[in-house]
Residue frames as qw, qx, qy, qz and C-alpha x, y, z in Angstrom:
[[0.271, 0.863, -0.347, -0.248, -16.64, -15.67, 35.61],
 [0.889, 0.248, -0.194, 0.332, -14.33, -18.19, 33.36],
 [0.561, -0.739, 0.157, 0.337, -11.08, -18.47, 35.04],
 [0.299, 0.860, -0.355, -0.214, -8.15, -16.70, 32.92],
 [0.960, 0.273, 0.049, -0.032, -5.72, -19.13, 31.32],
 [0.619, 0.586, -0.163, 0.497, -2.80, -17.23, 31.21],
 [0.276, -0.667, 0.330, -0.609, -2.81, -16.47, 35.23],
 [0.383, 0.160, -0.840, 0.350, -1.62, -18.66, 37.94],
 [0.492, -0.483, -0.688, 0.228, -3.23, -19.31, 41.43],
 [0.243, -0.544, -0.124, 0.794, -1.64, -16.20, 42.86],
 [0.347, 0.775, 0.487, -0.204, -2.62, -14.26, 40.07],
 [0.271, -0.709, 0.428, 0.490, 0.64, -14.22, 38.31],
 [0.574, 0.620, -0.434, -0.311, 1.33, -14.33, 34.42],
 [0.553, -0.383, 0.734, 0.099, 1.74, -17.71, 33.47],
 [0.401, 0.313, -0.641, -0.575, 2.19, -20.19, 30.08],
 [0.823, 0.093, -0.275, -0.489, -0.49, -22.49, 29.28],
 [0.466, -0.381, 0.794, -0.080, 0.18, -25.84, 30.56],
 [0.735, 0.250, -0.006, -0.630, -0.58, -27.77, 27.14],
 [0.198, 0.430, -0.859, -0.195, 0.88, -31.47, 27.25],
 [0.384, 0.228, 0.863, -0.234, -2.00, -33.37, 28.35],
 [0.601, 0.456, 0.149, -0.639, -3.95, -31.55, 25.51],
 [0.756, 0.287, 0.512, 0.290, -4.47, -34.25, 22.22],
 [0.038, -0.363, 0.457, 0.811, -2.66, -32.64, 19.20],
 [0.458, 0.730, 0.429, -0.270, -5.62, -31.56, 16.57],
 [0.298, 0.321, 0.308, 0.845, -5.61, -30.05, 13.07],
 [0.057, -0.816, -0.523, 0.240, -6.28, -26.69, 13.94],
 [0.306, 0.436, 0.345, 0.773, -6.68, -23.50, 11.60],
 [0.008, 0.762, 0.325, -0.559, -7.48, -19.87, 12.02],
 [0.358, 0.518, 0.462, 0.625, -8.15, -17.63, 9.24],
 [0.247, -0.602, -0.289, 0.702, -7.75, -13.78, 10.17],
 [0.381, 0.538, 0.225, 0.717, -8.04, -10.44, 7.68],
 [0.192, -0.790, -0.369, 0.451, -7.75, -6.70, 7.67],
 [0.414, 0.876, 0.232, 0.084, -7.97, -3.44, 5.93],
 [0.338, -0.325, 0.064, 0.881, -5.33, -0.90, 4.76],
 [0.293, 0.931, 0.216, -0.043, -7.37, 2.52, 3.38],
 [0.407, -0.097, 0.304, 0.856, -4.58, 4.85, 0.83],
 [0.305, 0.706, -0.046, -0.638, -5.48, 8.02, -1.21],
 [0.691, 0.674, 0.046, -0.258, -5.66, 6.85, -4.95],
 [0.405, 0.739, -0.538, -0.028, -2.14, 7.41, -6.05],
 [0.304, -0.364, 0.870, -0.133, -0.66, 5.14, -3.45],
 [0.799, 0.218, 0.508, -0.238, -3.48, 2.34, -4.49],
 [0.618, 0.720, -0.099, -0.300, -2.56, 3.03, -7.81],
 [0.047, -0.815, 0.556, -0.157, 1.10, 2.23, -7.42],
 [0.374, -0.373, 0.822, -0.211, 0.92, -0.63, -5.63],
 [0.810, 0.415, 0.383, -0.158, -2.00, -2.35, -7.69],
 [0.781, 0.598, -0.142, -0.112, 0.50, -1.36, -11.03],
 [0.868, -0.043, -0.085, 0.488, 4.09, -2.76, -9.21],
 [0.353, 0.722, -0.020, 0.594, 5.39, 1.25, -9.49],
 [0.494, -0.860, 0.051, -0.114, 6.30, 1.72, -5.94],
 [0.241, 0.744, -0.557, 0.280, 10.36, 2.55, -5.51],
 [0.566, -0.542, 0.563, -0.264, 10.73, 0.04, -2.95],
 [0.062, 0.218, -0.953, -0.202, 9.66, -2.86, -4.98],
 [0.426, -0.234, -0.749, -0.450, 6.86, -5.35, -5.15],
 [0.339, -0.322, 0.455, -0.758, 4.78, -4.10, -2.06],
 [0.831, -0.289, 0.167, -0.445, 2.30, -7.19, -1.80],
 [0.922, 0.130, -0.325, 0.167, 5.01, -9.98, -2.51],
 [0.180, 0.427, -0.558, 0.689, 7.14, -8.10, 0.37],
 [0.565, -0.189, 0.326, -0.734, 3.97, -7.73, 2.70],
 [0.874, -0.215, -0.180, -0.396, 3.30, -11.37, 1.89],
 [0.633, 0.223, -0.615, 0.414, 6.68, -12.79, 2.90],
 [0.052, 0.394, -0.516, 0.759, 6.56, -10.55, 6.03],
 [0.732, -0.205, 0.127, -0.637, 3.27, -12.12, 7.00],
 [0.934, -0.147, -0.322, -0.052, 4.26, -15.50, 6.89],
 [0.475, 0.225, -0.534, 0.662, 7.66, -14.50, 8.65],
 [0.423, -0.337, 0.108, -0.834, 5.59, -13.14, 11.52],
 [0.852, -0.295, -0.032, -0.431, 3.33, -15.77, 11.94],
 [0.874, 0.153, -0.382, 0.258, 6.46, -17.76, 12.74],
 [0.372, 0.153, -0.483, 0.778, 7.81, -15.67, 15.03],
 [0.663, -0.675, -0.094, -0.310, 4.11, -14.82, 17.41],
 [0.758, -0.565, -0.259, 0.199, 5.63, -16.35, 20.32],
 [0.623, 0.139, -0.109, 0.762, 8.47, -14.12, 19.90],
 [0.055, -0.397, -0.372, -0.837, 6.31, -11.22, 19.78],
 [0.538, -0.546, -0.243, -0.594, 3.45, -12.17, 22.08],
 [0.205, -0.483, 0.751, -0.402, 3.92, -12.90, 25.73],
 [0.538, -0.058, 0.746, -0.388, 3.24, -16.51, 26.88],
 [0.824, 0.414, -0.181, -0.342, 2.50, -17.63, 23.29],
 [0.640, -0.544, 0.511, 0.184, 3.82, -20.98, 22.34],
 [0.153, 0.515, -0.628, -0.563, 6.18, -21.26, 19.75],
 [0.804, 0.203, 0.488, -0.272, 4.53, -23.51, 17.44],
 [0.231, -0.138, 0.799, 0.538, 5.87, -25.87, 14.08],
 [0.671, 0.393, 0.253, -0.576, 3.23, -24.27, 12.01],
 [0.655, -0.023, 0.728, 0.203, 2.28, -26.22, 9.15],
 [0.306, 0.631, 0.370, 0.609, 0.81, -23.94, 6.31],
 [0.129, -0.666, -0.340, 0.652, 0.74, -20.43, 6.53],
 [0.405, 0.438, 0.537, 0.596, -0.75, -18.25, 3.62],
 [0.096, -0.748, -0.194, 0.627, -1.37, -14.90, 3.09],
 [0.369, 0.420, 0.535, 0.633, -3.43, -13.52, 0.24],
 [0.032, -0.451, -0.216, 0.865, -4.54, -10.12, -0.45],
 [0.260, 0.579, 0.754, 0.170, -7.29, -8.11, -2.30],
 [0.020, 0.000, 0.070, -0.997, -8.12, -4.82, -3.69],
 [0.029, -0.717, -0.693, 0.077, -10.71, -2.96, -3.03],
 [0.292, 0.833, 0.161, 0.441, -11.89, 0.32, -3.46],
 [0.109, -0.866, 0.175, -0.455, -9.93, 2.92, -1.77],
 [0.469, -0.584, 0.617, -0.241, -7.53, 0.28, -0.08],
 [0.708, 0.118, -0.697, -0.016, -6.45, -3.92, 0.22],
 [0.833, -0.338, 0.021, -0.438, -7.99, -6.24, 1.98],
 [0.130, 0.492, -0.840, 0.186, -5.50, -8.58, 3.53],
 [0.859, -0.358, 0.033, -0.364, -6.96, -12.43, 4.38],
 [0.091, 0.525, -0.817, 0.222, -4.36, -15.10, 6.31],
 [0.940, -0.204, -0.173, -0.210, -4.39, -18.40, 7.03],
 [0.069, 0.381, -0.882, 0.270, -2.23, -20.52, 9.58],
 [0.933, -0.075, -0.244, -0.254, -2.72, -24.42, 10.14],
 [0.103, 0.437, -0.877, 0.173, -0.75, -27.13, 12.11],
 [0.774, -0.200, -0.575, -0.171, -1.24, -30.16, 13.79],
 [0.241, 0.100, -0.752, 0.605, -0.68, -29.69, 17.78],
 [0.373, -0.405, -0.693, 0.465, -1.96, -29.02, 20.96],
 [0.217, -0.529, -0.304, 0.762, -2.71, -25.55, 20.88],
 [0.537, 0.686, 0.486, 0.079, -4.47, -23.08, 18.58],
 [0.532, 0.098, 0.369, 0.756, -3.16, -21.10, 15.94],
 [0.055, 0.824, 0.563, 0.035, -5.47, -17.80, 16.17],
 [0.196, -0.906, 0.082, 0.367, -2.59, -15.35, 16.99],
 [0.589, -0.138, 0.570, 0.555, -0.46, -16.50, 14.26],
 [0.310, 0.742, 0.493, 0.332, -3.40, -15.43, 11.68],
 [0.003, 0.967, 0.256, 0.005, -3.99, -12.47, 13.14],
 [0.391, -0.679, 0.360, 0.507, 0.14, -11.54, 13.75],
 [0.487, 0.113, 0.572, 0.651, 0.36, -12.22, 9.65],
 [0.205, 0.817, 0.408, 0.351, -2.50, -10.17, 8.48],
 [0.188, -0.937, 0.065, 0.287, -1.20, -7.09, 11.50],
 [0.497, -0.572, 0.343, 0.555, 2.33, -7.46, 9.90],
 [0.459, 0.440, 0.592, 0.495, 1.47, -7.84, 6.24],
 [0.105, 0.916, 0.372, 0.106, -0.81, -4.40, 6.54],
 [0.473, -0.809, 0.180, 0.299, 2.46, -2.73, 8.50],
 [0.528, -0.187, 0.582, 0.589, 4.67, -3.88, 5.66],
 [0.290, 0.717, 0.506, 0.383, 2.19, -2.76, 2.75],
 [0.247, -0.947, -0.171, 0.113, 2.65, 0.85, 5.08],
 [0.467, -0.652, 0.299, 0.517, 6.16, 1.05, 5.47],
 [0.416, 0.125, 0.522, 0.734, 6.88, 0.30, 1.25],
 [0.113, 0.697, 0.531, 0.468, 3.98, 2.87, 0.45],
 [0.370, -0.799, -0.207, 0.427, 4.58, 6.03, 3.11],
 [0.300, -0.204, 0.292, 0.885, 6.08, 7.91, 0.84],
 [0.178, -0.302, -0.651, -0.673, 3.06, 8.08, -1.29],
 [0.462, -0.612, -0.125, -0.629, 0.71, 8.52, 1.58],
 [0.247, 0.150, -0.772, 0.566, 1.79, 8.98, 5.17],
 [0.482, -0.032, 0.426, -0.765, -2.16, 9.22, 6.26],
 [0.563, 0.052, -0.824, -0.029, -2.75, 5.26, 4.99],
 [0.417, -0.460, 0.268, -0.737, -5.21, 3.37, 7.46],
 [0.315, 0.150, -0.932, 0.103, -4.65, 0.07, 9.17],
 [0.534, -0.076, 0.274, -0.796, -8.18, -1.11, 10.43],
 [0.870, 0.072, -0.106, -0.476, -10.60, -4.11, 10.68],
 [0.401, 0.210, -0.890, 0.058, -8.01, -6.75, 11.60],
 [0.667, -0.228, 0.349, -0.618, -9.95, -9.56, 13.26],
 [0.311, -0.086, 0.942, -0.096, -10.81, -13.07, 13.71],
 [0.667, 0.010, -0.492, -0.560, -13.08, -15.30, 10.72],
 [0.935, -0.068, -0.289, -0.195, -12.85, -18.48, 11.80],
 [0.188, -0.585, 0.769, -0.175, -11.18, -20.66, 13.80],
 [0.883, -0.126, -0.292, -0.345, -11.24, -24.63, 13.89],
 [0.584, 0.238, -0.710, 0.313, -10.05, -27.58, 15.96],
 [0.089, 0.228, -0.720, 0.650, -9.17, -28.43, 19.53],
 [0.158, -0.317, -0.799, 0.486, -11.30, -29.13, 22.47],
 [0.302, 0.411, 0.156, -0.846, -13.47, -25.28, 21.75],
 [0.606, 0.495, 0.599, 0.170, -14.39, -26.97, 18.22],
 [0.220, 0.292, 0.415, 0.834, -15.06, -24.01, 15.26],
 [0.032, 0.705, 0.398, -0.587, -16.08, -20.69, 15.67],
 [0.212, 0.384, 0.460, 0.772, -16.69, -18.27, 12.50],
 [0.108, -0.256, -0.221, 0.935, -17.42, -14.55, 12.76],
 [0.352, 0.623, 0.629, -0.303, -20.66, -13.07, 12.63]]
C-alpha cells in the first residue's frame, strides 16, 4: 500500500514537507454541474435574477476561493497562484462550471481547481434559491492535471 502523505510516522496529521521539491509549472483544470427548474435557468442565462449578475458573482467567488484552499482545507499549502480562471457554460437544464488554476512552485494546484468550481456552483445557488430551492450541485471532479514529479494525468 502507498504510504499516505499527509501522516507522520506515528500516524499523526501532518503538512507535506515540500522544500526539496523543484518548483514546476503546474496546472489543474477541474468542472462541475449545477441542475435548476427552467425559470431559474432562465433568469440567470437573461441577467434577471434580484441579486445581480449570478455568473460574474459566482466567477469572482471562484477565483476568491481558490486563493483561500489552504484556508479552507487542512494541511493545504497556501500557494502564490499564478492564473486562476473560471468559465462557465449552459446547458440544458443547468451550467456547467470549468476552472483553471496555474503557478509555478513546488506543489500542485488540484485543490485550488476543484475549491473554485465547488464555490462558484455554491455561489450560482445562494443568488438563485429563491427561484429554486431544489437546484443540484453534482459532477465536480478532476480533468487534468499537469506538472511536478507525477507528470499529467487527464480524466477518463
Amino acid at each position: 500500500m502507498t504510504k499516505l502523505t499527509h501522516l507522520d510516522e506515528a500516524g499523526n496529521a501532518a503538512m507535506v514537507d515540500i522544500s526539496a521539491k523543484d518548483a514546476t509549472v503546474r496546472e489543474a483544470v477541474a468542472e462541475g454541474r449545477i441542475t435548476m427548474s427552467a425559470e431559474a435557468l432562465a433568469a440567470v442565462r437573461a441577467g434577471a435574477v434580484k441579486k445581480g449578475d449570478v455568473l460574474a458573482t459566482a466567477r469572482i467567488a471562484g477565483i476568491m476561493a481558490a486563493k483561500k484552499t489552504s484556508d479552507l482545507i487542512p494541511l493545504c499549502h497556501p500557494l502564490a497562484l499564478s492564473k486562476v480562471a473560471v468559465d462557465f457554460e449552459f446547458e440544458d437544464g443547468g451550467i456547467r462550471v470549468v476552472t483553471l488554476a496555474r503557478l509555478s512552485g513546488q506543489t500542485g494546484v488540484e485543490m485550488e481547481a476543484l475549491t473554485a468550481a465547488t464555490v462558484a456552483l455554491l455561489t450560482i445557488y445562494d443568488m438563485a434559491k429563491a427561484l429554486d430551492k431544489a437546484m443540484l450541485i453534482s459532477d465536480v471532479r478532476l480533468l487534468s492535471k499537469s506538472g511536478g514529479k507525477s507528470g499529467d494525468w487527464h480524466a477518463a
